[in-house]
Structures are given as structure tokens and as C-alpha cells.
C-alpha positions as CSV (number, residue, x, y, z in Angstrom):
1,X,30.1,188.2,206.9
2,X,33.3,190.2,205.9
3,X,35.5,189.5,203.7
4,X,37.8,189.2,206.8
5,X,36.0,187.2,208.3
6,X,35.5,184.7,205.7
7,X,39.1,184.3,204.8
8,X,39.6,183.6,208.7
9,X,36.9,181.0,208.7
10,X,38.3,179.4,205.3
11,X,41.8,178.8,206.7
12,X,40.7,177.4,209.8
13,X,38.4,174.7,208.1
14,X,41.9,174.0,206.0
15,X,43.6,173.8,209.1
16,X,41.4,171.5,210.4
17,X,41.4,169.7,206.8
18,X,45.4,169.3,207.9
19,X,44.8,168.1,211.1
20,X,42.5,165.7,210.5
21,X,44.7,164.0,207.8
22,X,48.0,164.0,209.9
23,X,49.2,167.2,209.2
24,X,49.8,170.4,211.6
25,X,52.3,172.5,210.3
26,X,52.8,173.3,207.0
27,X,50.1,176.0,206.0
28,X,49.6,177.9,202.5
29,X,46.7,180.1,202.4
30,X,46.5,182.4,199.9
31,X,44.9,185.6,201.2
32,X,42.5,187.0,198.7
33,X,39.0,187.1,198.8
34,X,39.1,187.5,195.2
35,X,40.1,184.3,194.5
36,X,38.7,182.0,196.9
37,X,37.1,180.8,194.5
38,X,39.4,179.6,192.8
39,X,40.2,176.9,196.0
40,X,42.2,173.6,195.8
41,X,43.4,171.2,199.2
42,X,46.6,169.2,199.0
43,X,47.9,167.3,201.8
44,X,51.2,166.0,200.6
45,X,53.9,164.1,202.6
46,X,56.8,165.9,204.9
47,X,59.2,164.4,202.6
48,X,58.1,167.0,199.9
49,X,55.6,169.3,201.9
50,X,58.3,171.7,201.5
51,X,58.9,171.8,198.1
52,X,54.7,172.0,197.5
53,X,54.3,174.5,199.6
54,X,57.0,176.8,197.9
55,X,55.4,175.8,194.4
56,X,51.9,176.5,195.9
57,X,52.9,180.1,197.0
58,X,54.4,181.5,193.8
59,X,51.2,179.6,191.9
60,X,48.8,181.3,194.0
61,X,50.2,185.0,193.1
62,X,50.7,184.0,189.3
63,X,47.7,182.6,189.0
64,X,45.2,184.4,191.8
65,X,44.3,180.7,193.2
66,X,43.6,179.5,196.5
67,X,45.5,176.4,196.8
68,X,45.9,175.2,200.6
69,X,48.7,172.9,201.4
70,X,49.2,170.6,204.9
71,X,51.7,168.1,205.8
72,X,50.1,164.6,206.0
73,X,52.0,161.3,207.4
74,X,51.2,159.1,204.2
75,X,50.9,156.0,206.3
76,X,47.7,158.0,208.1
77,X,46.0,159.7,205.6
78,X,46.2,156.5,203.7
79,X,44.4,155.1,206.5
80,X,42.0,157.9,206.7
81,X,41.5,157.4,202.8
82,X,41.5,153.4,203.2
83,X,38.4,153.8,206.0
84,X,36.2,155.4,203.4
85,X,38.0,159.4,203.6
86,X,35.4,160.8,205.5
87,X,33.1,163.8,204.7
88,X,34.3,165.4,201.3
89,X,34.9,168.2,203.1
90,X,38.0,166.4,205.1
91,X,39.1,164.8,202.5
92,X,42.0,166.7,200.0
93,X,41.4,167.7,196.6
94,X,45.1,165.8,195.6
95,X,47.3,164.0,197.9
96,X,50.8,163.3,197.2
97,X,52.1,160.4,198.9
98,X,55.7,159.4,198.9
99,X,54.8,156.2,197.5
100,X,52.4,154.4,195.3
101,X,52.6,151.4,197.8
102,X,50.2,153.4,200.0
103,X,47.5,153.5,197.1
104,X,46.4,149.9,198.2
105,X,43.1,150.0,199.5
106,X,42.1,153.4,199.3
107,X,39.3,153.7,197.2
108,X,39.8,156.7,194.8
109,X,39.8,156.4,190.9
110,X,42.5,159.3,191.5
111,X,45.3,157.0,193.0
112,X,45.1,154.9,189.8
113,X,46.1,156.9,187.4
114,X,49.1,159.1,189.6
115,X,51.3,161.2,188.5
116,X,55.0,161.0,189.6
117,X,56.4,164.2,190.5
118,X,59.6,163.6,192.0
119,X,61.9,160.5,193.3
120,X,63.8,159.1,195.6
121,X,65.9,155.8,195.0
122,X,66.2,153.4,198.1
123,X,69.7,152.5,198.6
124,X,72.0,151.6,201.4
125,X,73.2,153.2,204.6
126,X,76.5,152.5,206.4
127,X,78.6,154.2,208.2
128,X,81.5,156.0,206.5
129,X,84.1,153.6,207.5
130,X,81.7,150.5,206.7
131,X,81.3,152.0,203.5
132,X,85.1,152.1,202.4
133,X,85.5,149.3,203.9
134,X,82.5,146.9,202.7
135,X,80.8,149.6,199.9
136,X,82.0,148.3,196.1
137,X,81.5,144.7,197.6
138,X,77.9,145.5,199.2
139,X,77.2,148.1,195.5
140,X,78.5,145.0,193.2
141,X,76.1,142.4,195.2
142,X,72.8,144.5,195.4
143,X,69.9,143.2,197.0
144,X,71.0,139.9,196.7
145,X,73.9,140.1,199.5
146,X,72.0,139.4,202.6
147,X,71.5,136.3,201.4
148,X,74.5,134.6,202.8
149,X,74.7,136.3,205.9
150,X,77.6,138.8,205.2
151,X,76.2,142.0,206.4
152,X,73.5,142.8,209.9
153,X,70.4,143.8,207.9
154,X,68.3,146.6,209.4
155,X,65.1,148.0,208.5
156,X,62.7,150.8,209.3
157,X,59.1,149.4,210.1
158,X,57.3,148.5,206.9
159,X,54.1,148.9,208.3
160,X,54.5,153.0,208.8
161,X,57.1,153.3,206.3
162,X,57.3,153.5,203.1
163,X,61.0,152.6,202.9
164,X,60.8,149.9,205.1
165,X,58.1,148.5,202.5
166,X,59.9,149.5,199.7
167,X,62.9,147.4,200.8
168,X,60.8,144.4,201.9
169,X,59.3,144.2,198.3
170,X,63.1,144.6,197.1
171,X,64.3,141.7,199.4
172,X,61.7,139.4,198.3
173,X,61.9,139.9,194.5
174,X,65.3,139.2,195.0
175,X,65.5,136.2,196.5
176,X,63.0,134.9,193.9
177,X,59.8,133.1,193.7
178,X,57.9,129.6,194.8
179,X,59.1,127.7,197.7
180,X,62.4,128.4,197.4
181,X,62.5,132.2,197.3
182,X,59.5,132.6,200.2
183,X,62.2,130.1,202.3
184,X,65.5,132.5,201.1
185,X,63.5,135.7,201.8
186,X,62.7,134.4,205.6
187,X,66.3,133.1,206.3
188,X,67.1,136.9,204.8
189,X,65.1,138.8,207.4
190,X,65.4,136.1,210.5
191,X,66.1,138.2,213.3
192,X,65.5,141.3,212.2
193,X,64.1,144.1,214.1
194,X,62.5,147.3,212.6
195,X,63.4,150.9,213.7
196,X,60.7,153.0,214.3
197,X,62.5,156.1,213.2
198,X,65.2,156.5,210.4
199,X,67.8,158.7,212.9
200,X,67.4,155.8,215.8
201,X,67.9,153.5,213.1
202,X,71.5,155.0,211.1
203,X,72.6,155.5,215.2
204,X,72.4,151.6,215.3
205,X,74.7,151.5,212.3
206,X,77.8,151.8,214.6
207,X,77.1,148.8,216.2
208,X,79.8,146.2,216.0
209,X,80.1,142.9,214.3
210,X,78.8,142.2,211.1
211,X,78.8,144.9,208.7
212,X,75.6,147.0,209.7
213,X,73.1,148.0,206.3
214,X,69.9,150.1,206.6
215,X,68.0,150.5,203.4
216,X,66.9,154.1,203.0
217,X,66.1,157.2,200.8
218,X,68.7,158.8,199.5
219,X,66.8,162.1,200.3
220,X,66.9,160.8,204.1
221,X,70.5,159.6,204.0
222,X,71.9,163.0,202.4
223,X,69.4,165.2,205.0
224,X,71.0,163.3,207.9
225,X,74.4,163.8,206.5
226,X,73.6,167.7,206.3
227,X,72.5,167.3,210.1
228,X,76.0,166.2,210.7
229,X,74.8,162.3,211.1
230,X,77.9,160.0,210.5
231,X,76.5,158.1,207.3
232,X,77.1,156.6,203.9
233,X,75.5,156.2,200.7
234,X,76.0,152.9,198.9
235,X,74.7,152.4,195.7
236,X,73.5,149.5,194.3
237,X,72.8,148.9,190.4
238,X,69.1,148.4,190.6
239,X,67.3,149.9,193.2
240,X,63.4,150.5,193.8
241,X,62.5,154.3,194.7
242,X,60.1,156.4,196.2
243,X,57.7,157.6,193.4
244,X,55.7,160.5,195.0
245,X,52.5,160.0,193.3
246,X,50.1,163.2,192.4
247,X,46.9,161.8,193.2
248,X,43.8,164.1,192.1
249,X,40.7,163.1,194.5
250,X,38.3,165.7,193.8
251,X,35.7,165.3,190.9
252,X,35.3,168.9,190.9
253,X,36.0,170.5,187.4
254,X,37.2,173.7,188.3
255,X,39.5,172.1,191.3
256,X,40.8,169.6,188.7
257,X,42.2,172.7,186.2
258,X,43.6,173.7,189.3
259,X,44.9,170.9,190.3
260,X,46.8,170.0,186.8
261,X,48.2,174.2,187.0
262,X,49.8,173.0,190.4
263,X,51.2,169.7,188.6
264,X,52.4,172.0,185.8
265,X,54.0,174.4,188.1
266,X,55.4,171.5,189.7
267,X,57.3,170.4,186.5
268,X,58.6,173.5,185.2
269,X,62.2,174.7,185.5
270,X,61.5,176.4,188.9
271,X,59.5,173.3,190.1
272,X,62.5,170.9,189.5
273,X,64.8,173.1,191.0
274,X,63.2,173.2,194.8
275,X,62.7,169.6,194.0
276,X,66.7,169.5,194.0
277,X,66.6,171.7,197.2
278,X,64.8,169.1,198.9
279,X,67.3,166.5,197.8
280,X,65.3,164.7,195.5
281,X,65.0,163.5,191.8
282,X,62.8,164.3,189.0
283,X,60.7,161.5,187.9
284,X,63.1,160.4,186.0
285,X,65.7,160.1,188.6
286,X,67.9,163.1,187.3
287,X,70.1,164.6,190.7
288,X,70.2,168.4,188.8
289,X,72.7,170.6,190.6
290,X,72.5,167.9,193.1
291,X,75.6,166.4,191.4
292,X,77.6,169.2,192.8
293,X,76.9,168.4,196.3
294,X,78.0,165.0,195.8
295,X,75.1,162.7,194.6
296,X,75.7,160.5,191.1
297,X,73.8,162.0,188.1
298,X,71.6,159.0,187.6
299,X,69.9,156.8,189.9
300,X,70.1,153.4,190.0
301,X,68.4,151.6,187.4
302,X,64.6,151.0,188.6
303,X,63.9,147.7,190.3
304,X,59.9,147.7,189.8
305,X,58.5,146.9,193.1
306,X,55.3,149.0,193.0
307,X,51.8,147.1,191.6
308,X,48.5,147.0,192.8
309,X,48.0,144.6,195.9
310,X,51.4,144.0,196.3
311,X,52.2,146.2,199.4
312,X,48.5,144.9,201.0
313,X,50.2,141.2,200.5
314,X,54.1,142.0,202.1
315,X,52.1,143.5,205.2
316,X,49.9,140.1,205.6
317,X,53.9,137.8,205.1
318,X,55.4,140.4,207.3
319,X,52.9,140.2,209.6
320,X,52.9,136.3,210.1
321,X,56.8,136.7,209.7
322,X,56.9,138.8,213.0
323,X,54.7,136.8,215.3
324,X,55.8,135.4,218.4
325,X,56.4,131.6,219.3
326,X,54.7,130.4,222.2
327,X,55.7,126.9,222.5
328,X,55.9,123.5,224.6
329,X,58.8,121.3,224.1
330,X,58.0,117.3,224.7
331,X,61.1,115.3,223.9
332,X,61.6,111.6,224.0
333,X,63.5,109.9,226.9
334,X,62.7,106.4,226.0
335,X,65.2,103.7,225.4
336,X,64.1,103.8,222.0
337,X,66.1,107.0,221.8
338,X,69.3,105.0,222.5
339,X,69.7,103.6,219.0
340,X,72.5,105.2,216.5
341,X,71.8,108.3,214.2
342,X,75.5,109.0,213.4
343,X,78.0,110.0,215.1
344,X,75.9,109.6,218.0
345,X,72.3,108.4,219.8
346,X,68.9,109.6,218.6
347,X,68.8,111.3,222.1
348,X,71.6,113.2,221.9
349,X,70.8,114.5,218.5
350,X,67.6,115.7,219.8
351,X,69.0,116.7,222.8
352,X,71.8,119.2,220.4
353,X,68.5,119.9,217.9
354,X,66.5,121.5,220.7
355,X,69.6,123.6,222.1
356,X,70.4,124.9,218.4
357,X,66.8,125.6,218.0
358,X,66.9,127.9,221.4
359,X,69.7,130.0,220.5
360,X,68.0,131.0,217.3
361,X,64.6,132.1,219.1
362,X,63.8,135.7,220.4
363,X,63.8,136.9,223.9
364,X,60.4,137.6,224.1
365,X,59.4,134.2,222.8
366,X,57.8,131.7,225.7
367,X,59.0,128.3,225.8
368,X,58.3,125.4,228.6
369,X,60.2,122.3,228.3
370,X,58.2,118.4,229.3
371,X,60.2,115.5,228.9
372,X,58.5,111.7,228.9
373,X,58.0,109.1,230.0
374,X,59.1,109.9,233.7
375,X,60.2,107.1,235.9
376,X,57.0,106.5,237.5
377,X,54.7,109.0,235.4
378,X,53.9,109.3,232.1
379,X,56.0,112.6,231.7
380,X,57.4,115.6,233.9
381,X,57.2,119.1,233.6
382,X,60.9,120.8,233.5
383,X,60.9,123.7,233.0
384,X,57.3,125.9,233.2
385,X,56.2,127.8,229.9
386,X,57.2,131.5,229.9
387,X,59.5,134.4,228.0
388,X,63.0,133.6,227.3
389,X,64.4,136.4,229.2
390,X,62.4,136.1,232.4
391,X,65.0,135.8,235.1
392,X,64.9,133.3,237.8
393,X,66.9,132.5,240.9
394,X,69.0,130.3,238.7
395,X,68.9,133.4,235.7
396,X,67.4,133.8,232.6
397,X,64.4,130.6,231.2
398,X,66.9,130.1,228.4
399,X,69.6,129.3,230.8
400,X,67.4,127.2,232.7
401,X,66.3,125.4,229.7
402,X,69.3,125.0,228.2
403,X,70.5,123.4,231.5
404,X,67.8,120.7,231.6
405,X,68.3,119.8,228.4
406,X,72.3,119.7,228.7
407,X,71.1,117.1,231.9
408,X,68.3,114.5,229.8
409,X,69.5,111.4,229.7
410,X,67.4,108.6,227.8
411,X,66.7,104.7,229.8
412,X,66.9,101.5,228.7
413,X,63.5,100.0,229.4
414,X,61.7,103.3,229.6
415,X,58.4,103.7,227.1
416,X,55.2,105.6,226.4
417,X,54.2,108.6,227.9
418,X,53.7,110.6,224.7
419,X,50.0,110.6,224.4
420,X,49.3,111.8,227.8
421,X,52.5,114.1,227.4
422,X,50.8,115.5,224.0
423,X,47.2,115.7,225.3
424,X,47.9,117.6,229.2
425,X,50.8,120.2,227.3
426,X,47.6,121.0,224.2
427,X,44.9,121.1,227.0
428,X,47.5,123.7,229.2
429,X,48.4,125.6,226.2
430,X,44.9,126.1,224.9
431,X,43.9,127.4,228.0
432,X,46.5,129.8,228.5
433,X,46.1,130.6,224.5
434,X,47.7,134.0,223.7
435,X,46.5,136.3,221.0
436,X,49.1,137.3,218.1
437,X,51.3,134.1,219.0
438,X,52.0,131.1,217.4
439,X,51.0,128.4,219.8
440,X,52.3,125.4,219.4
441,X,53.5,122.1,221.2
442,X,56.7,120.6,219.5
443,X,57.2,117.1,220.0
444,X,60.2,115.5,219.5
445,X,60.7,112.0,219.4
446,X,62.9,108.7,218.7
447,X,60.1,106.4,218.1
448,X,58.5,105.9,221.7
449,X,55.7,103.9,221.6
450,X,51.7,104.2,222.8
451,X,52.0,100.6,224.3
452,X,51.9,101.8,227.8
453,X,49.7,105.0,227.4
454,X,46.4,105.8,229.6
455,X,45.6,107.1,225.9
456,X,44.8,104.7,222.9
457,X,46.3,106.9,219.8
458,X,42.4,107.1,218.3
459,X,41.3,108.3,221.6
460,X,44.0,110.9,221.7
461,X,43.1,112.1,218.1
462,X,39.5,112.0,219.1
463,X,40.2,114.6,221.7
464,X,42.3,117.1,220.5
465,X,39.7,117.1,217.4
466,X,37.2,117.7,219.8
467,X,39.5,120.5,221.5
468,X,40.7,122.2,218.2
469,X,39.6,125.7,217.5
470,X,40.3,127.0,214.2
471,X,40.1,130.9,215.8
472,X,42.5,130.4,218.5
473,X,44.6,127.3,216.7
474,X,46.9,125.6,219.1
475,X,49.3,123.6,216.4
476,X,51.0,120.0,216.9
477,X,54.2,119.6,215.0
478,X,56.3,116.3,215.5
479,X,59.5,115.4,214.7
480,X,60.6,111.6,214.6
481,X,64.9,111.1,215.1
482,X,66.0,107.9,212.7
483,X,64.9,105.4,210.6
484,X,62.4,102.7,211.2
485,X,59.9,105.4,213.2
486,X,56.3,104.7,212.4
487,X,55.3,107.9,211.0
488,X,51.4,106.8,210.5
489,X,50.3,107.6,214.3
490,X,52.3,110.8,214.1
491,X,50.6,112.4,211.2
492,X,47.1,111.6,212.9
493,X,47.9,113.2,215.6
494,X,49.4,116.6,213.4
495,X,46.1,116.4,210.8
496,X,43.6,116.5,214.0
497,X,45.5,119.8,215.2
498,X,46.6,121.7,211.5
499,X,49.7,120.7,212.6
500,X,53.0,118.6,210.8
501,X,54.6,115.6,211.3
502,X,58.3,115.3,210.1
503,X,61.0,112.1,209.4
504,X,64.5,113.7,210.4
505,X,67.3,111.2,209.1
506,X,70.2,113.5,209.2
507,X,71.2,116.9,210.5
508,X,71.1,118.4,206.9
509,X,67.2,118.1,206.8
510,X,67.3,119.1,210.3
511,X,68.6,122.3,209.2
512,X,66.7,122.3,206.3
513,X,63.7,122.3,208.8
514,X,64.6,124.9,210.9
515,X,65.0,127.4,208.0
516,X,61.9,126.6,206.9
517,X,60.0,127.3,210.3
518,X,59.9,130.6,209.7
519,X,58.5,130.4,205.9
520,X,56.1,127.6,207.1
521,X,54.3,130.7,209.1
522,X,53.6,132.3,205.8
523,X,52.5,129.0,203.6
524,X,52.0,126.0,205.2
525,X,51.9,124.1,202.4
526,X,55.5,124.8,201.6
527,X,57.4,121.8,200.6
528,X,59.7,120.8,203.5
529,X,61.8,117.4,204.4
530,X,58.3,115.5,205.8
């Protein structure tokens, strides 16, 4: 074979190297046969590709090496890395991710002992007229200011992202640990939708309303800026950062020397500089000649978000965080729901609790409404289980809910109805169990008896025992309206399901409740008003 054609054949394989990691693109390939043997593979992430491949070039002629770069999404080569790395001739002799979150579960003695070679705080985005309107407030308050409300939170998708994880870890060390941080950190993020994409995501900053704040790099907020994007930089105190870890993979001796010229190269005078061209920090979070083009000399001070597991554990709470509710309402019509709590009748406080609770829920959750007892049944059906946003002849199932229960009217003389109500809505649900939901059947009473049941209660706990199925967990929760309700029957019937039974005395743990519902997802134990 000829020296031509070996060089073809070795930048192919690294092309392939590239594509198989995520790359396609970016392409160093140092063309001498004499020193192909002198050969190192980096895939490195777009956010600094650029910068590597520059360093790689000028290394390569100074030092007659062979060092290959690709662009590789860090999200899939982690993945790639994660799932064992393949062949050793796929996998990269050093990989430099944009963050040190991506290092959990990949399997490589390199990714523990990284070297940071550049950074990138995360701060905020806004627009330019949010900023000088809200900025010094939103700088002074930090991470801690979405706590109250004050500002629409946005985020990219932590799952892909680095950011977006980045932030998550930031928003949760925040708010603080135990019960009550886990129950802040869910309020914090209750309603919010990721952006797949950082320029979809600062597009959505002109929305109205709230102040709208998107935590992201400040390499991708001053890049979008230089694309002529209308957006901000606020920054906070304390911020976490991109680290850009230089992870050496390969055992190979003579790749390894190679390997730690390239880091060397990397931090020399030149290396910073094209680091500063690519809008980001040193290690230590000096801007450079950056400062010129407007960016503060220093970064924030570090908020340390970045340790081993913890990125694997904020995708498992996100994860439960972001499923959907698939629920069926029962609520109590009895006469027992006549009797005071407050200003007004157990009925209509469940009536007002079960509208609140609506407006709160997403249009792609599925709710079906039952009420009992029925005047000559044990309950009816009112409105059939399905999404939120389905329209209808009489519009959207959140209308129509909201409707029916605007019409319930509790009976004098009316009782039971619950057990059969409980036991039909689990049996419907379980059947029609969906995947990646919550399912659950939400009962909401005012202390209706069993007297007049086709069910005893211990032949109703018998059954749904017998129907549970811990891998596709249909849940009971209850929630008894007043004093005096006999809470013993309704905790039999939450233990036989994994479900929970609460007391509700006053709209204050009501609310209390309904902030937790979210939190209760991600620890069940959490202490909430039982």
C-alpha cells in the first residue's frame, strides 16, 4: 500500500471514528506519513471543537503529530461511552465534554481525574429591555428568585443539555435540602417546559407577562448576541459553569505523551487566546481580551454543582417531575358533605378544591370526573377520562369538567356509593393503564359512609390487593373535608394500593397539599398534612 493510500485510508477510519461518536464536520488530519505514528483521536464538543481543532493544527506542524479531531454532541458520545464505548478502535483517545456532569456512568478511569481546559459560567438570559428593567433585582437575588414566583422560568432540556442540567442542580441546591427544599425546588419548576434548542428557547424570551429568564452559557448568550439575537446577560453572584473536562481514554503510552502535548498546547498563551475567540474562560474563569467586547473580567463566584452521581440522580427527580397525570376524580355528594368547614359547606370546598386543582394541571394531562352516590346508583360517570385539551361539542374536557363540577350539588339523605365508586374507577383505570403516567384515582370525600355499599370496606381492600400491580401501579389517594371523618377505613383502602390518605381541615393545608403533589412524585415519604 502507498503511502497515499494509507493516509486516505487513515482519515477515513477517523472520519468514521467522528461519525460514530456524533460528530461530522470538524476534521484535522495531519497529512504526513512520517508521522502517523505519532496518532492521537479527540472528539470534543461543538462548543469548543473550534478552538481544538485550531490548537490541533499548529500542534501537529510543531510537533510532526497526528492528532485527529471530530465534533461529538457530549450528550451522545456520553451515551456511546455509558453503553460500554464500543471497539477501542471507535472509541477516542481524549474526549472533552462540556461538562463533568456527563462523566456519570461512563466507565473510564480517564473521566475521573479530568482536566479543565476552559469555562463557561451559567447565568441568565433576558431580553435587553427585561434586563434594565428586572436585571440588578434578578443579579442581587441569584438562584434563589424563582422561588416566589417573580420571574417565568425557562429551561433548555436537561436531559440533552448540559445547561439545562447545570441549572437544575443550581435550582435545587438553592432551594435547600430535606422535605422542605425537594417541596421548594418542585413549586420552583411547576409548569415549566424545556426548549429543545437554546435559539427557540431566547425567541420565547419576548413573551409577555412575567419577566421571562432562561439560564444559559455565557458563551451561548454572547454567540447569539453576535448573530444579532435580541438578548441580555444577567449576572448573578454565584453561578455554576461549564467545566470542559480533558478526559484521556486511551491506555496507550505513546498516545498519552501526546495527549498531555495537546493539553499543554491548549494552556499556553496562544491556547488561551482562541479560547477567548470562542467566547470562553480559562479554567479559572478569566474573560482575557474578552473584557473589551463587553464581558466582566471575572466570573461569578463558582456555585459547585458538579460531583459524582449527582447529574445520574437530577435525571431520575426530573424524570418523575415530568410525568403525566392520568387521573379519576370521585367526589362526595352525600348529605354528609352539607356540614360547615368555614365560610362555607364541605361540598363546596371540595367542589372550589377540585376546580383550583384543574387550573394548575397541564393540557396533555387526562382527567375523568365520577361523582357518588347517584340518586338511584351507587355513583355516575360525568365526565369520561381523557386529555385536558380534547375538544368536544361543548369545547375543551377542562371546560366540560369545570362545568360539572360548577353544577354538583350535595343531598340531604344521600349516602354510600364510595366503595363501588373506588373499586369500578381502579378496575377502569387499570385496564386502560398508560405507560409513563401517573395513574391514579383521587377521591375526595366529606365523610360518606360504607353503610349502604354492595362492598363491605374489607372486601373492597381485599380486591384492589388482589388487583394491585407493583409494575403498572394504579395509586389511591383520598382526601377527607372536616373534622370528625373516620380516617381508619380510608387509609386501608390507600395502604392496599401504595397510595395516601389525607385529613384536610382548612384550605391552608389544602394548599399545602397541592404543593406537595408534585414533590410527593419524587419521595413519597415526604412529610405532608396526613
Amino acid at each position: 500500500m502507498s503511502g497515499r493510500e494509507r493516509t486516505s485510508m487513515a482519515a477515513a477510519v477517523a472520519l468514521v471514528v467522528g461519525l460514530a461518536l456524533g460528530g461530522g464536520g470538524w476534521l484535522v488530519y495531519r497529512n504526513q506519513t512520517a508521522c502517523q505514528n505519532r496518532s492521537l483521536t479527540v472528539t470534543a464538543d461543538p462548543a469548543i471543537a473550534p478552538v481544538i481543532i485550531e490548537v490541533a493544527a499548529r500542534y501537529n506542524k510543531a510537533r510532526c503529530a497526528d492528532v485527529n479531531v471530530v465534533t461529538g454532541d457530549s450528550a451522545q458520545t456520553a451515551g456511546l461511552l455509558a453503553s460500554g464505548g464500543g471497539a477501542a478502535a471507535t472509541r477516542p483517545d481524549v474526549w472533552i465534554a462540556d461538562s463533568s456532569l456527563w462523566f456519570d456512568g461512563v466507565r473510564f478511569p480517564g473521566v475521573r481525574s479530568a482536566t479543565s481546559v476552559a469555562s463557561s459560567p451559567v447565568v441568565f438570559a433576558m431580553t435587553p429591555d427585561g434586563a434594565r428593567r428586572e436585571g440588578a433585582r434578578l443579579a442581587q437575588r441569584g438562584w434563589g428568585a424563582f422561588e416566589n414566583g417573580a420571574y417565568s422560568l425557562r429551561l433548555l432540556d436537561p436531559v440533552p443539555s448540559a445547561t439545562g442540567m447545570t441549572s437544575l442542580l443550581a435550582l435545587s441546591a438553592t432551594a435547600g435540602g430535606g422535605s422542605g427544599g425537594l417541596e421548594t425546588f418542585s413549586r420552583v419548576l411547576q409548569g415549566v417546559k424545556p426548549s429543545s434548542n437554546a435559539t427557540d428557547a431566547i425567541a420565547g424570551l419576548a413573551d409577555q407577562g412575567r419577566p421571562p429568564v432562561l439560564p444559559l452559557s455565557e458563551q451561548t448568550i454572547w454567540q447569539q448576541r453576535q448573530e444579532g439575537r435580541q438578548v441580555t446577560a444577567v449576572y448573578p453572584a454565584t453561578a455554576p459553569a461549564l467545566d470542559f473536562p480533558y478526559a484521556v481514554l486511551t491506555a496507550d503510552r505513546g498516545r498519552r505523551r501526546i495527549a498531555a502535548g495537546l493539553l499543554g498546547a491548549l494552556r499556553s498563551a496562544d491556547g488561551t487566546a482562541r479560547l477567548h475567540t470562542a467566547w470562553l474562560r480559562t479554567p479559572a474563569g478569566d474573560a482575557g481580551g474578552l473584557v473589551s467586547s463587553g464581558l466582566p473580567a471575572a466570573a461569578p463566584h463558582a456555585l459547585p454543582v458538579v460531583r459524582p452521581g449527582a447529574a445520574l440522580a437530577m435525571r431520575g427527580t426530573w424524570q418523575k417531575m415530568q410525568q403525566g397525570l392520568r387521573a379519576i376524580a370521585l367526589i362526595d355528594v352525600s348529605g354528609a358533605t352539607l356540614a360547615r368547614m368555614g365560610a362555607g359547606t364541605r361540598a363546596q370546598v371540595m367542589t372550589g378544591a377540585l376546580g383550583n386543582g384543574l387550573s394548575l394541571l397541564e393540557d396533555d394531562t387526562e382527567f375523568g370526573l365520577w361523582s357518588f352516590p347517584a340518586r338511584a346508583r351507587p355513583y355516575r360517570r360525568l365526565v369520561e377520562i381523557g386529555p385536558l385539551r380534547e375538544l368536544g361539542p361543548a369545547g375543551t374536557r377542562r371546560a366540560r369538567l369545570l362545568q360539572r363540577i360548577g353544577r354538583l350539588r350535595a343531598k340531604k339523605g344521600r349516602d354510600g356509593g364510595m366503595y363501588d365508586a373506588i373499586l369500578d374507577a381502579y378496575r377502569e383505570l387499570s385496564q386502560s393503564y398508560r405507560a409513563g403516567m401517573l395513574n391514579e384515582i383521587l377521591v375526595l370525600t366529606g365523610g360518606a359512609s360504607g353503610d349502604r355499599d354492595g362492598l363491605t370496606l374489607d372486601r373492597l381492600v381485599a380486591e384492589l390487593k388482589k388487583d394491585f400491580d407493583p409494575e403498572r401501579q394504579v395509586n389511591i389517594t383520598l382526601m377527607a373535608f372536616g373534622d370528625g371523618v373516620d380516617m381508619r377505613p380510608l387509609r386501608k383502602i390507600a395502604d392496599a394500593t401504595a397510595g395516601a390518605a389525607y385529613s384536610i381541615r382548612n384550605d391552608q393545608q389544602l394548599m399545602t397539599l397541592f404543593r406537595c403533589a408534585v414533590a410527593l412524585r419524587v419521595d413519597e415519604d415526604l412529610p405532608c398534612p396526613h
